[in-house]
Each structure stands twice: as structure tokens, then as C-alpha cells.
Gaussian input, Z-matrix of N, CA and C with variables (Angstrom, degrees):
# hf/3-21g

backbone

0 1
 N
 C     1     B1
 C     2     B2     1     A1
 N     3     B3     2     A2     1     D1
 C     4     B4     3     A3     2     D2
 C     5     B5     4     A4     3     D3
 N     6     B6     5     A5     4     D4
 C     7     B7     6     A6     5     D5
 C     8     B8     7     A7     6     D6
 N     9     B9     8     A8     7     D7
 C    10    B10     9     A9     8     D8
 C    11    B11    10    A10     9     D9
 N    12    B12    11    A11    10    D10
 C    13    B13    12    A12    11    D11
 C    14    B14    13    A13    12    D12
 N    15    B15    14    A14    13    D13
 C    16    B16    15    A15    14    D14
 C    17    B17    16    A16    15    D15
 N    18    B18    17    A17    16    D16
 C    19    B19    18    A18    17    D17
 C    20    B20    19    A19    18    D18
 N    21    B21    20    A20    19    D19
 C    22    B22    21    A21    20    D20
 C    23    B23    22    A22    21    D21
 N    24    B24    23    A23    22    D22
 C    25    B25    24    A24    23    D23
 C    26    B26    25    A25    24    D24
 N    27    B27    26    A26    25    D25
 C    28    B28    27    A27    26    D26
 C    29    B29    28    A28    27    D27
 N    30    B30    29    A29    28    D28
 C    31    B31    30    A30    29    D29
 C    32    B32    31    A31    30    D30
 N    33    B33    32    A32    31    D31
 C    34    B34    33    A33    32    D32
 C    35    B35    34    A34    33    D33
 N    36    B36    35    A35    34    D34
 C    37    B37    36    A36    35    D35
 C    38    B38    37    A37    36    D36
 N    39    B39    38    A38    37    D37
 C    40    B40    39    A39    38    D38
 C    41    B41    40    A40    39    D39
 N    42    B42    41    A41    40    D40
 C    43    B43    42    A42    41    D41
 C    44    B44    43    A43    42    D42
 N    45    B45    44    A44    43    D43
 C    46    B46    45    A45    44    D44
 C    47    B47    46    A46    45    D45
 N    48    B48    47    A47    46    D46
 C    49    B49    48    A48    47    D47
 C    50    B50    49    A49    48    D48
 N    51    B51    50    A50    49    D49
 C    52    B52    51    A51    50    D50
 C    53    B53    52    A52    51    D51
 N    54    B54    53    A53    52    D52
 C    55    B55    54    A54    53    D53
 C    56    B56    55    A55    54    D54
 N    57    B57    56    A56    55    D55
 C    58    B58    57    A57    56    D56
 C    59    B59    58    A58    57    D57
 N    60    B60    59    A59    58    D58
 C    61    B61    60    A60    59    D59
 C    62    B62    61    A61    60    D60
 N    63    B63    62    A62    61    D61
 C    64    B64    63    A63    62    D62
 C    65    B65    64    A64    63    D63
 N    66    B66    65    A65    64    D64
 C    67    B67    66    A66    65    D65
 C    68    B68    67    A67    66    D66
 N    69    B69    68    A68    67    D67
 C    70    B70    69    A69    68    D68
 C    71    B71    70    A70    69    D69
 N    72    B72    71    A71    70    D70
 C    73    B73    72    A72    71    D71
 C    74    B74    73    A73    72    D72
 N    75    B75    74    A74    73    D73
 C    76    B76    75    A75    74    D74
 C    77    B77    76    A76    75    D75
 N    78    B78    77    A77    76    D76
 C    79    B79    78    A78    77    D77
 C    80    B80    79    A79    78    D78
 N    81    B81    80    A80    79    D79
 C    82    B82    81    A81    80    D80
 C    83    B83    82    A82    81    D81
 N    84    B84    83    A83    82    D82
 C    85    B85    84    A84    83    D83
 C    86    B86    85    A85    84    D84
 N    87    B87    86    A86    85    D85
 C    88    B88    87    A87    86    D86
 C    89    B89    88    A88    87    D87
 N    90    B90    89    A89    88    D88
 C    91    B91    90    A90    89    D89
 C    92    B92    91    A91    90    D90
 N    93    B93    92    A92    91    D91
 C    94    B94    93    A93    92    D92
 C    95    B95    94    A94    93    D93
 N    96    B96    95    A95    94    D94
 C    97    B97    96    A96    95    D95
 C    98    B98    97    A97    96    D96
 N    99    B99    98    A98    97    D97
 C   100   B100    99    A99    98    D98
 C   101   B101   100   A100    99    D99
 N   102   B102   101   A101   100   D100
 C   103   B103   102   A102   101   D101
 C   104   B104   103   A103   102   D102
 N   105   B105   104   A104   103   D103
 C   106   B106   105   A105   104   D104
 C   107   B107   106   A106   105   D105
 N   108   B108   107   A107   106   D106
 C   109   B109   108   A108   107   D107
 C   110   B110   109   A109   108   D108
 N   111   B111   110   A110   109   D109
 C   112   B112   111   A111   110   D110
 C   113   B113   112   A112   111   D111
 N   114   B114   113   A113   112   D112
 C   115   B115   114   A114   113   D113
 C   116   B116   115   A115   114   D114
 N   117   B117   116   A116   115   D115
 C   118   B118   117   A117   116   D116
 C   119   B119   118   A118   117   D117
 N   120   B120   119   A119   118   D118
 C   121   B121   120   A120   119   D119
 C   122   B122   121   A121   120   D120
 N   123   B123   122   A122   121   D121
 C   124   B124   123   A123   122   D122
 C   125   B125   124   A124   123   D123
 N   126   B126   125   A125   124   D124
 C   127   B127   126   A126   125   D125
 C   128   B128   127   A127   126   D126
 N   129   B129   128   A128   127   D127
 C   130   B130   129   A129   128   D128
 C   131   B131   130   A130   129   D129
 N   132   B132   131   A131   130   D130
 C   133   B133   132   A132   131   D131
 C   134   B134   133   A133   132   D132
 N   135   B135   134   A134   133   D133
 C   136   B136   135   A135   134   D134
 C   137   B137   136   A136   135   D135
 N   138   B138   137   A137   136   D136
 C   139   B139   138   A138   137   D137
 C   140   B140   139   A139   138   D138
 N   141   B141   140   A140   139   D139
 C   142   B142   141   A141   140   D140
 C   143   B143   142   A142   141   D141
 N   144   B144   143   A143   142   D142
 C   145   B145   144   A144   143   D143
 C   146   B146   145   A145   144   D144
 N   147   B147   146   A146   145   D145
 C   148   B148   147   A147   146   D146
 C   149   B149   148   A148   147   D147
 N   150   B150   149   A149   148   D148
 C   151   B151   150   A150   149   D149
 C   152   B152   151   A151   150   D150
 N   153   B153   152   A152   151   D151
 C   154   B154   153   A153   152   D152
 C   155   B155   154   A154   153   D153
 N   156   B156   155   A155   154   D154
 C   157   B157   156   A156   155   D155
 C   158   B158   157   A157   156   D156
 N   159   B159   158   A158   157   D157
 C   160   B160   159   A159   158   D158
 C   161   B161   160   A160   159   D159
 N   162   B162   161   A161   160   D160
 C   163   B163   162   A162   161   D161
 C   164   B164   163   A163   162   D162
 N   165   B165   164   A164   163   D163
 C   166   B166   165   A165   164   D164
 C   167   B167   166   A166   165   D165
 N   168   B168   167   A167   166   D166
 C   169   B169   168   A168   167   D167
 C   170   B170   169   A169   168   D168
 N   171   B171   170   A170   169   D169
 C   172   B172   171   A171   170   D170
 C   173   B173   172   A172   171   D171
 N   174   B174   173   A173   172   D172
 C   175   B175   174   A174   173   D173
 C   176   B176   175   A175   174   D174
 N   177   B177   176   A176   175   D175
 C   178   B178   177   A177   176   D176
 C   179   B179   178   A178   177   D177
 N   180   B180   179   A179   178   D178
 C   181   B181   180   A180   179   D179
 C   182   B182   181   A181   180   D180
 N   183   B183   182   A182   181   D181
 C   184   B184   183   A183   182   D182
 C   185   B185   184   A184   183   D183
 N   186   B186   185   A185   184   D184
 C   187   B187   186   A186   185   D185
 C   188   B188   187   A187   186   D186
 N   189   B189   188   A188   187   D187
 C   190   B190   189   A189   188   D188
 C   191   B191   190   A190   189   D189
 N   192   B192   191   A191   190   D190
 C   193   B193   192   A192   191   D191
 C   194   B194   193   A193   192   D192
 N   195   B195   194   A194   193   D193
 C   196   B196   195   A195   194   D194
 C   197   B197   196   A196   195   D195
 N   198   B198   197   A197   196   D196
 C   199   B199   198   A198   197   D197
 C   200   B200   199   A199   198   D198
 N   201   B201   200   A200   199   D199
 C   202   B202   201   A201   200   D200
 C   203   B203   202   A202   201   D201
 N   204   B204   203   A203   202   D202
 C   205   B205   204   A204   203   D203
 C   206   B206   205   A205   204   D204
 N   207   B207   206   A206   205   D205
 C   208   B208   207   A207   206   D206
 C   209   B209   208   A208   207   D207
 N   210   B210   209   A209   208   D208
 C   211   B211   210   A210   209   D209
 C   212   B212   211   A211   210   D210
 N   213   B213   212   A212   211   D211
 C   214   B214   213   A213   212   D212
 C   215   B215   214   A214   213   D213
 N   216   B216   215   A215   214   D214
 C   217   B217   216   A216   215   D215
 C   218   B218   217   A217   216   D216
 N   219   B219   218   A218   217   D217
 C   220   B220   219   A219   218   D218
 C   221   B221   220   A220   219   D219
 N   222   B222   221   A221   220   D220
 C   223   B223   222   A222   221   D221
 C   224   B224   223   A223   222   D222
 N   225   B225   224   A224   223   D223
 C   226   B226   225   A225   224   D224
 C   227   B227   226   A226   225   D225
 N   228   B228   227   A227   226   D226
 C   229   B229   228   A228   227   D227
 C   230   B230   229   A229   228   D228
 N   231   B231   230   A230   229   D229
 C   232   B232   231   A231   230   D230
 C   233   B233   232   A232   231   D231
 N   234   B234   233   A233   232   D232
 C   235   B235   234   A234   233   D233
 C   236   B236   235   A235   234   D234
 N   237   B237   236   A236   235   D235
 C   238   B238   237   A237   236   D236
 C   239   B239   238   A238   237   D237
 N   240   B240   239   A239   238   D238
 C   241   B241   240   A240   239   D239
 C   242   B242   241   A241   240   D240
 N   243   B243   242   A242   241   D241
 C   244   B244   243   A243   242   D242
 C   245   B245   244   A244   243   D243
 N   246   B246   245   A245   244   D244
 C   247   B247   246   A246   245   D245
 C   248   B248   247   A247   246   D246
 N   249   B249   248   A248   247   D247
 C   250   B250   249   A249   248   D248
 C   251   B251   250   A250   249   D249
 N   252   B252   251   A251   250   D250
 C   253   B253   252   A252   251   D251
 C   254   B254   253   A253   252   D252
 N   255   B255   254   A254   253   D253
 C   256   B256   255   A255   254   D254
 C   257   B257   256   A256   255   D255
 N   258   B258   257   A257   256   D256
 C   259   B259   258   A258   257   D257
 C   260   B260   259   A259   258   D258
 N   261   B261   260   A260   259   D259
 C   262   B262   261   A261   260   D260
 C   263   B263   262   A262   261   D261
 N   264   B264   263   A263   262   D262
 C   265   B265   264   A264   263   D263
 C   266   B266   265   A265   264   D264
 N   267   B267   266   A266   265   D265
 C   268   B268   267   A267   266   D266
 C   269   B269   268   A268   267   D267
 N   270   B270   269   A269   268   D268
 C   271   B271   270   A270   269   D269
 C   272   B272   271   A271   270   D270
 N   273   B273   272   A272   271   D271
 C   274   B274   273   A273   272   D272
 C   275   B275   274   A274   273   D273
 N   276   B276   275   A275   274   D274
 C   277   B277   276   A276   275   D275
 C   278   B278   277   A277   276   D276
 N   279   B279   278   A278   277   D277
 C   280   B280   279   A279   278   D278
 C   281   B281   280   A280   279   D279
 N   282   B282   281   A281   280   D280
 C   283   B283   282   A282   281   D281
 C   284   B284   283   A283   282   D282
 N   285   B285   284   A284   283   D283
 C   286   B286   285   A285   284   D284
 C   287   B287   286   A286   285   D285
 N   288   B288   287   A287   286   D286
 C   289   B289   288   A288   287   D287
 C   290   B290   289   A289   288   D288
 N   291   B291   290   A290   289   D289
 C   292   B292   291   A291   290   D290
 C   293   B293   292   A292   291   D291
 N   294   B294   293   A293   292   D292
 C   295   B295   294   A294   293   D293
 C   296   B296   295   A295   294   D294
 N   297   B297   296   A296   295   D295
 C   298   B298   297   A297   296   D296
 C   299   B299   298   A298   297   D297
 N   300   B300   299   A299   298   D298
 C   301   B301   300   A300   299   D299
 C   302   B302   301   A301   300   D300
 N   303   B303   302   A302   301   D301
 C   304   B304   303   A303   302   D302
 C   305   B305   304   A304   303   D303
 N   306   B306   305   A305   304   D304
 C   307   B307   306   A306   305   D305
 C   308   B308   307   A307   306   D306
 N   309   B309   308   A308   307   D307
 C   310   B310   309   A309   308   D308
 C   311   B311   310   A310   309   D309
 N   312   B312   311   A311   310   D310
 C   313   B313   312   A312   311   D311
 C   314   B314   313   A313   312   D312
 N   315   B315   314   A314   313   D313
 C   316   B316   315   A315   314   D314
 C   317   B317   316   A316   315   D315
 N   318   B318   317   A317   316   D316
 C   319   B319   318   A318   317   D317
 C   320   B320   319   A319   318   D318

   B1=1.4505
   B2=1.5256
   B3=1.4443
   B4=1.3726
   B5=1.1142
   B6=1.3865
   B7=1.1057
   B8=1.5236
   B9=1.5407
   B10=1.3114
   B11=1.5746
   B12=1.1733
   B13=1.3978
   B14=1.6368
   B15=1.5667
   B16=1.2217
   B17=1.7676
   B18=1.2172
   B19=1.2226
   B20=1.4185
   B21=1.4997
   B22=1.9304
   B23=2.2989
   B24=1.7678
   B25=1.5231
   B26=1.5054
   B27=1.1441
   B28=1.3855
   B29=1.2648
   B30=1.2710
   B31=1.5899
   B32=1.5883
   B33=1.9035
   B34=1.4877
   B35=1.8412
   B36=1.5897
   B37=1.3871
   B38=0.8416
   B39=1.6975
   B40=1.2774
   B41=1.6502
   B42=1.6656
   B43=1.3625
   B44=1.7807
   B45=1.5571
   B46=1.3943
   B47=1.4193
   B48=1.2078
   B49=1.6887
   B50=1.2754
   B51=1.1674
   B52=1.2366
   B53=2.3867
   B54=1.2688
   B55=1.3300
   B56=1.8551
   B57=1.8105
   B58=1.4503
   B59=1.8332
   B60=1.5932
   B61=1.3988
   B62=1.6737
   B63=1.3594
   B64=1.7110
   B65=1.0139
   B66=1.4539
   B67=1.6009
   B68=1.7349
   B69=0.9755
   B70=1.5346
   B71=1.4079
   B72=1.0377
   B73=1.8194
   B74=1.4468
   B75=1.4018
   B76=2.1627
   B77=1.5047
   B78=1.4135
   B79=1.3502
   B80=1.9898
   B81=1.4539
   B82=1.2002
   B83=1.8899
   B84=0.8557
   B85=1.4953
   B86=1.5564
   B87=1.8399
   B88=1.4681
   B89=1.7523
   B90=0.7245
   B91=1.7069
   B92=1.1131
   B93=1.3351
   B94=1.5470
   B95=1.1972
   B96=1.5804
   B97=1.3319
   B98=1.6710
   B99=1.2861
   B100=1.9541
   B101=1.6655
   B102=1.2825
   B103=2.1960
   B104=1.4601
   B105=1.1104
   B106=1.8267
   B107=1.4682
   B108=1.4602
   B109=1.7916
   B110=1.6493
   B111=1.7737
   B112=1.4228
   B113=1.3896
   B114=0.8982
   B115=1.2974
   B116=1.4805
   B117=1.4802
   B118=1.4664
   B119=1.4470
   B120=1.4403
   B121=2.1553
   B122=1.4344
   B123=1.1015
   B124=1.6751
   B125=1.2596
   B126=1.0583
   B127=1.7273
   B128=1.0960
   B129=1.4976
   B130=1.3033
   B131=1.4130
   B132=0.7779
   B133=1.5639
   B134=1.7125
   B135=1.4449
   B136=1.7304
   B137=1.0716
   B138=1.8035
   B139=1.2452
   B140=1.7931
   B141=1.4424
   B142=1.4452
   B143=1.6717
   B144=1.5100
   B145=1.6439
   B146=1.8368
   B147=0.9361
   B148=1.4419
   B149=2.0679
   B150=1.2031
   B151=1.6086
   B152=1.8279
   B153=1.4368
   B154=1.8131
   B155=1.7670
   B156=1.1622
   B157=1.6789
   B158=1.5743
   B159=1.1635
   B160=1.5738
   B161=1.9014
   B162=1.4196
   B163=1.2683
   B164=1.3533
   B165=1.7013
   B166=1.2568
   B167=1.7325
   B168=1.7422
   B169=1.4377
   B170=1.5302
   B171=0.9726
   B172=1.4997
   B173=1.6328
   B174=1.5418
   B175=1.2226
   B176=1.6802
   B177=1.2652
   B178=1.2922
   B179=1.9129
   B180=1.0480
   B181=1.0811
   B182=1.7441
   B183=1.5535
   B184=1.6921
   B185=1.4334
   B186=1.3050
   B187=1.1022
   B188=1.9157
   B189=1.1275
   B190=1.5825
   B191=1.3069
   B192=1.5477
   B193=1.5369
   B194=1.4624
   B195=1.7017
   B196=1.6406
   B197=1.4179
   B198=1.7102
   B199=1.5695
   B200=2.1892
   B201=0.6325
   B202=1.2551
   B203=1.5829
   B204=1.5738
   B205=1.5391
   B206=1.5867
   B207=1.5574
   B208=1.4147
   B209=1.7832
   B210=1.3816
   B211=0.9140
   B212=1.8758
   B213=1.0939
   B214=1.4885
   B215=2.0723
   B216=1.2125
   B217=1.2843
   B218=1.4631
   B219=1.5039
   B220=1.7465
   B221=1.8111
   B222=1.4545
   B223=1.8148
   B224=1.6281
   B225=1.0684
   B226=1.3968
   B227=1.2151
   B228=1.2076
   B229=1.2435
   B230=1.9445
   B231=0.9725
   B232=1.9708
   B233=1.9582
   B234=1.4243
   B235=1.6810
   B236=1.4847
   B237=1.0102
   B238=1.5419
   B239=1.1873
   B240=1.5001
   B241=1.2695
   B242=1.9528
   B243=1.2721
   B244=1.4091
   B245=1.3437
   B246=0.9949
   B247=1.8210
   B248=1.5848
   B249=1.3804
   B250=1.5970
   B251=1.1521
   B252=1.5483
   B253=1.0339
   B254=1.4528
   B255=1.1817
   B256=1.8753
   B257=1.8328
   B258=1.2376
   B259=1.2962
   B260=1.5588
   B261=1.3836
   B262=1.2189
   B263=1.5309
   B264=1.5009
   B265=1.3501
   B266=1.7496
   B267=1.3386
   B268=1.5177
   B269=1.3402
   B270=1.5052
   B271=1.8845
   B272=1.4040
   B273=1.3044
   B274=1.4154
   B275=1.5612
   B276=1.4606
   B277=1.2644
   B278=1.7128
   B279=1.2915
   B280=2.1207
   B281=1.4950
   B282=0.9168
   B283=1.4782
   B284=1.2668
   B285=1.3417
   B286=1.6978
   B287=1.7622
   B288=1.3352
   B289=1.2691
   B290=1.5833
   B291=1.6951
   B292=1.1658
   B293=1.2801
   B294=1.4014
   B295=1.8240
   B296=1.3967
   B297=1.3279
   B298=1.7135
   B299=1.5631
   B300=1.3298
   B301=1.3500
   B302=1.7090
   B303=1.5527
   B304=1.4851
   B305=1.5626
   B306=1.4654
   B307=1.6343
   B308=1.4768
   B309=1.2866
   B310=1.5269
   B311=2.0106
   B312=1.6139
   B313=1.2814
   B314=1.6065
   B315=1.2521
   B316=1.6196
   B317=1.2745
   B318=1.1371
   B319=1.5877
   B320=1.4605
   A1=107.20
   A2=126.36
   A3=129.11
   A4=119.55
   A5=165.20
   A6=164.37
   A7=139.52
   A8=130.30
   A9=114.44
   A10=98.98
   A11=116.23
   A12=122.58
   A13=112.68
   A14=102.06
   A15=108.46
   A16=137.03
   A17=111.36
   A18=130.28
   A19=129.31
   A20=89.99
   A21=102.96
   A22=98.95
   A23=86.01
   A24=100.30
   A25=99.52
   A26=141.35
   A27=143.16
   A28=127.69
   A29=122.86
   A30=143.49
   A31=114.15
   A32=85.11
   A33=110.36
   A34=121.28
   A35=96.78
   A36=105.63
   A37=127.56
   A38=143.59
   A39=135.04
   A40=97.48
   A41=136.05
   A42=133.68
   A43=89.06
   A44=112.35
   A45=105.28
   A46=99.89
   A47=119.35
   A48=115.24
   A49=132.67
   A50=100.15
   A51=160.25
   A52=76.89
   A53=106.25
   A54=93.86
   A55=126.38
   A56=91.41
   A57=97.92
   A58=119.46
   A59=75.17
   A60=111.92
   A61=128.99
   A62=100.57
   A63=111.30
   A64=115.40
   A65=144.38
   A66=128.01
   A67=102.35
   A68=144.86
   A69=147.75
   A70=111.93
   A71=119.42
   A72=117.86
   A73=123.37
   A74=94.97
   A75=106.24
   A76=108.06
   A77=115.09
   A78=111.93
   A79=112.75
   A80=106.31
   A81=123.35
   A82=94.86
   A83=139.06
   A84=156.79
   A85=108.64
   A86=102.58
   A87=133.78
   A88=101.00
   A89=138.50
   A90=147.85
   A91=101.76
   A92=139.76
   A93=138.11
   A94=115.09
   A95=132.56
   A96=119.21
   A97=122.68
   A98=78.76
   A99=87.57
   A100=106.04
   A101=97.72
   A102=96.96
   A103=87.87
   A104=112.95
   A105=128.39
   A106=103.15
   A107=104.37
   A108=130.44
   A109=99.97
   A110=90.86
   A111=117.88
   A112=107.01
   A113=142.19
   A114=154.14
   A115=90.63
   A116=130.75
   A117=130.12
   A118=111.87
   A119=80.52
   A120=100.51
   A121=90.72
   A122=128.53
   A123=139.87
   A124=101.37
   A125=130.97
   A126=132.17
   A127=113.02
   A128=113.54
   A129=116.25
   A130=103.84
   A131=133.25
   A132=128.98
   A133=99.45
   A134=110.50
   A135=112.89
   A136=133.35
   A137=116.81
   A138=102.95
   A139=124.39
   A140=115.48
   A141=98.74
   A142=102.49
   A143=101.71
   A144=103.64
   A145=92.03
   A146=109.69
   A147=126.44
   A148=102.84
   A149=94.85
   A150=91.84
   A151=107.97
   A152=108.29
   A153=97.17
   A154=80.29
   A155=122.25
   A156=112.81
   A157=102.08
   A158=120.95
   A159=117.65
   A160=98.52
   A161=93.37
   A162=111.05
   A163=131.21
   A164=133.08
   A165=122.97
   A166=96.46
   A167=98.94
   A168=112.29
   A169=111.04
   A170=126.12
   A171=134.15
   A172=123.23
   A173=105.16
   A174=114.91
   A175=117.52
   A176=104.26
   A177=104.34
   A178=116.64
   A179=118.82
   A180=149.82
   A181=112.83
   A182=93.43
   A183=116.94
   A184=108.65
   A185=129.13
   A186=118.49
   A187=133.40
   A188=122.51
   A189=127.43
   A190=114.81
   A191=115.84
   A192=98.12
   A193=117.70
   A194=99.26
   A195=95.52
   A196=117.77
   A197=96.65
   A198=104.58
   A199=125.06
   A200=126.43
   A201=127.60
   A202=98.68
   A203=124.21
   A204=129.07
   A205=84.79
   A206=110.64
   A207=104.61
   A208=105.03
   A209=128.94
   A210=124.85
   A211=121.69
   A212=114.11
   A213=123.62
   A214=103.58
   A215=118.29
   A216=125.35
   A217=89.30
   A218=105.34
   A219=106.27
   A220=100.15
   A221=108.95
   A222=105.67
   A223=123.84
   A224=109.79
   A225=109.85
   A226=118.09
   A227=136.56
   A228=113.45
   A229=110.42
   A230=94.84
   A231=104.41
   A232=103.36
   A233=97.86
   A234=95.31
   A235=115.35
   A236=102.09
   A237=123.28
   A238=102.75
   A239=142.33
   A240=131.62
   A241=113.35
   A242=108.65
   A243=111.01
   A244=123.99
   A245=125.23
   A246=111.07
   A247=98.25
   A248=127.50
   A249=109.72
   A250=125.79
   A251=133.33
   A252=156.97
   A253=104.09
   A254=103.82
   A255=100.03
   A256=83.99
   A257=142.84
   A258=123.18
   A259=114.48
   A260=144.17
   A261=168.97
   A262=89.03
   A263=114.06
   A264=115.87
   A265=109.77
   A266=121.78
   A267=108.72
   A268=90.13
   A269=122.77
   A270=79.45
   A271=111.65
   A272=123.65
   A273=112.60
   A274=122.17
   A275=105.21
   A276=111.50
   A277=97.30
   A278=116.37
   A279=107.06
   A280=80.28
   A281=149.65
   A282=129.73
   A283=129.20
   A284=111.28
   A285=102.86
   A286=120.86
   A287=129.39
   A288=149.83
   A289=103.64
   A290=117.99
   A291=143.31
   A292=91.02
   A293=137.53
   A294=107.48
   A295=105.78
   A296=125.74
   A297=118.66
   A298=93.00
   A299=121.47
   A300=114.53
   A301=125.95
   A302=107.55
   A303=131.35
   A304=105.18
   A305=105.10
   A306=95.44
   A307=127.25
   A308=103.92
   A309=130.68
   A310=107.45
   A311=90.06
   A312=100.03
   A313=107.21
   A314=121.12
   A315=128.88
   A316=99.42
   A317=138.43
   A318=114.92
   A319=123.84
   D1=110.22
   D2=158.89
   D3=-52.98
   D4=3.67
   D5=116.74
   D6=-98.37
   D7=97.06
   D8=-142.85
   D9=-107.32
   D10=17.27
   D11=165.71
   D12=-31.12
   D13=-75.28
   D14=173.87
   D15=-48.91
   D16=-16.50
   D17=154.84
   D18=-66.27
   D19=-36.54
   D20=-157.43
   D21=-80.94
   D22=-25.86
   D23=179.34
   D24=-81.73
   D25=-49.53
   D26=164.85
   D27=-39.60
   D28=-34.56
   D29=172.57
   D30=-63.19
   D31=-48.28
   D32=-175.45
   D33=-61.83
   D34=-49.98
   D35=154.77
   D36=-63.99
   D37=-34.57
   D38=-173.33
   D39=-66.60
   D40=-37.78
   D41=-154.40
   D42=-64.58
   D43=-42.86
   D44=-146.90
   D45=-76.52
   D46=-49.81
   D47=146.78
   D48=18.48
   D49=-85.51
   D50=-126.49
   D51=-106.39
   D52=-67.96
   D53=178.06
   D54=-61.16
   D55=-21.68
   D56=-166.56
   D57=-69.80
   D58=-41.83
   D59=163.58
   D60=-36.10
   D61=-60.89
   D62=160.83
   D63=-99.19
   D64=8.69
   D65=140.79
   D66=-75.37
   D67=-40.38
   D68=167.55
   D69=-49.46
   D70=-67.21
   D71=-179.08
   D72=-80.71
   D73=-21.89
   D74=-161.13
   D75=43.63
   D76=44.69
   D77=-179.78
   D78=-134.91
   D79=102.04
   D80=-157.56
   D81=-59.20
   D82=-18.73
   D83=-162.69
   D84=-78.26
   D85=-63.62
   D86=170.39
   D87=-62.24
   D88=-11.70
   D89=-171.12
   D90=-103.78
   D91=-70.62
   D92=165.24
   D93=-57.25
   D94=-32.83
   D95=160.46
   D96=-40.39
   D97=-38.60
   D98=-168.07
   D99=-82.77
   D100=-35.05
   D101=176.97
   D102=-47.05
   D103=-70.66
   D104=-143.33
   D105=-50.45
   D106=-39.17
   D107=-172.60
   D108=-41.89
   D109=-75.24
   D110=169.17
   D111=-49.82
   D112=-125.33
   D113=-174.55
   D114=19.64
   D115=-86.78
   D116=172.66
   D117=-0.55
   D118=-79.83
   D119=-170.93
   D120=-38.65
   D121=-89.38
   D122=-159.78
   D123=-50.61
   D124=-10.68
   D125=152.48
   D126=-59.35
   D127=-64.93
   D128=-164.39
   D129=-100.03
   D130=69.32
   D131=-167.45
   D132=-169.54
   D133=-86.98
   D134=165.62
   D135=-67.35
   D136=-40.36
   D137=-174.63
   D138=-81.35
   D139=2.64
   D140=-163.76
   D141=-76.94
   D142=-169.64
   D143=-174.93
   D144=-95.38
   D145=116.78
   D146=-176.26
   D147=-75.95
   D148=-36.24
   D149=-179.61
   D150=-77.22
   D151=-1.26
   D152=179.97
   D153=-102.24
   D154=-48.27
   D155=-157.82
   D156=-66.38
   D157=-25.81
   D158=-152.90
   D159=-93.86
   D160=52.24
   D161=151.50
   D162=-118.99
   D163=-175.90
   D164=168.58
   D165=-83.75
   D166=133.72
   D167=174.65
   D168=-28.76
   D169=-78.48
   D170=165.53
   D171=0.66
   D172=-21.01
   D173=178.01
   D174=-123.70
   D175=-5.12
   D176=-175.23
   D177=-65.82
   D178=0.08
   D179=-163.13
   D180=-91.23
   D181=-33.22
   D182=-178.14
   D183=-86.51
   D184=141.68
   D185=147.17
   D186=-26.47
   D187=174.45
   D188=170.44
   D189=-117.22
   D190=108.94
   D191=175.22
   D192=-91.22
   D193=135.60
   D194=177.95
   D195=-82.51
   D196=127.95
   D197=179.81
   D198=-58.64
   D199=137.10
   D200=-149.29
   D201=-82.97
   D202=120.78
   D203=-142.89
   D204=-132.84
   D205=140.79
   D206=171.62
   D207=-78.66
   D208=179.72
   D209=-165.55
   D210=-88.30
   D211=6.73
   D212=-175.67
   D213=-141.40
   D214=1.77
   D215=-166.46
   D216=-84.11
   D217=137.24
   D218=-178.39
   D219=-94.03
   D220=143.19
   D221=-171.90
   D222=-63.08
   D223=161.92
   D224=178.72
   D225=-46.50
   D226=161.57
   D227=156.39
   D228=-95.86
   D229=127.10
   D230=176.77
   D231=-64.99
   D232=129.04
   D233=158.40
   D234=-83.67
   D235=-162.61
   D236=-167.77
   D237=-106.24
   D238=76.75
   D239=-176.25
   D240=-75.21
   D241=146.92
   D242=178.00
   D243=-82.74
   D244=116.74
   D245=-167.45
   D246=-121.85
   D247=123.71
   D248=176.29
   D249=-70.33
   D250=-20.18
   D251=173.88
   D252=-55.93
   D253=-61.10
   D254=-160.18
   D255=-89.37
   D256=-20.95
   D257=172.43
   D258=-70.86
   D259=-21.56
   D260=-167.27
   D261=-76.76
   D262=-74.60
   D263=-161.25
   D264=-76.18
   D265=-8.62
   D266=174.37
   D267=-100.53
   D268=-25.11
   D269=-172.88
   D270=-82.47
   D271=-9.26
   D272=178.19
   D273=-83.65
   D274=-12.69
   D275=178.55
   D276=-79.28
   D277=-42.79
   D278=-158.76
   D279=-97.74
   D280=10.12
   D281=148.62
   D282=-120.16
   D283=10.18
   D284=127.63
   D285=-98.18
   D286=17.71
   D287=-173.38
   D288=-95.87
   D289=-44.77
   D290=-163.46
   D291=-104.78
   D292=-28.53
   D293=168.69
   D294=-95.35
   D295=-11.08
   D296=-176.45
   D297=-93.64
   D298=-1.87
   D299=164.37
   D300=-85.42
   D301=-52.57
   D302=161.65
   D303=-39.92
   D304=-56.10
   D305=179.73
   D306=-59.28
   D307=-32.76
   D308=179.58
   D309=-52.09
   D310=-50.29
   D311=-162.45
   D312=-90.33
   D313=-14.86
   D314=178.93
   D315=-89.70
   D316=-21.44
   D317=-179.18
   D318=-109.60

């Protein structure tokens, strides 16, 4: 990842979490539930290579060809393309992740 900003803020949130978390339950168990929780998400969320996924599914299957970069030229920057497909399948995956978590952590 060329920029770990977004990580370094992700890390950052998971701690505070992560504090709210065990002042709320006092349960060292319920606290690592939630690192591990997090940690996941921010797996799958920041760290993947966004320039192989940020295609139509249909191709993810293909190799990636690398575009041909002179040797000191800093990279494009990639947007955020919208795909409904791959938005469909993460929100249903971290929100049933995030209620088998909530439940986890409320009782």
C-alpha cells in the first residue's frame, strides 16, 4: 500500500474501540473479540490491492497488466470505482459480522 495513512487511522480507531469496549463490558475476552473483529475489517477493507479488485468481477479472475511507468514518475492515483456487485457482497458480509459481533459484545 503506497499510502498508510489510512491504516495508521484504522489502527488508531480500532485502539479507541478497543478502550470503549473494555470500559463497557470489563471483559478482557469481549476486548479481543473486538481487536480480532477489527483487525479482519481493516484487512479486508484497506489492505487489499485495490488496483487488481477495482475491476468488474468478471475479470478478477484474469491476470493484471502493469501499465508501463517511466522509471522515477510517481503513480496515478486510482479512484474508487463503484461496482454493485462487490458493494452487495461486503455489506452483507460486515453486517452480519457487525451484528454477530454487537450481539457478542451486548450480552
Amino acid at each position: 500500500m503506497a499510502d498508510d495513512a489510512a491504516l495508521r487511522k484504522s489502527v488508531v480507531c480500532l485502539a479507541a474501540i478497543m478502550v470503549v469496549v473494555g470500559l463497557y463490558t470489563y471483559s478482557f475476552k469481549k476486548m479481543m473479540a473486538t481487536y480480532i473483529f477489527e483487525m479482519l475489517a481493516i484487512a479486508g477493507i484497506v489492505l487489499p490491492d485495490w488496483e487488481f479488485f477495482d475491476r468488474p468481477v468478471l475479470q478478477w479472475t484474469s491476470p493484471l497488466s502493469v501499465p508501463q511507468m517511466l522509471p522515477h514518475s510517481p503513480p496515478t492515483p486510482t479512484r474508487f470505482r463503484f461496482y454493485p456487485i462487490r458493494t452487495i457482497v461486503y455489506t452483507i458480509i460486515y453486517g452480519y459480522a457487525f451484528y454477530r459481533w454487537w450481539v457478542y459484545i451486548s450480552t
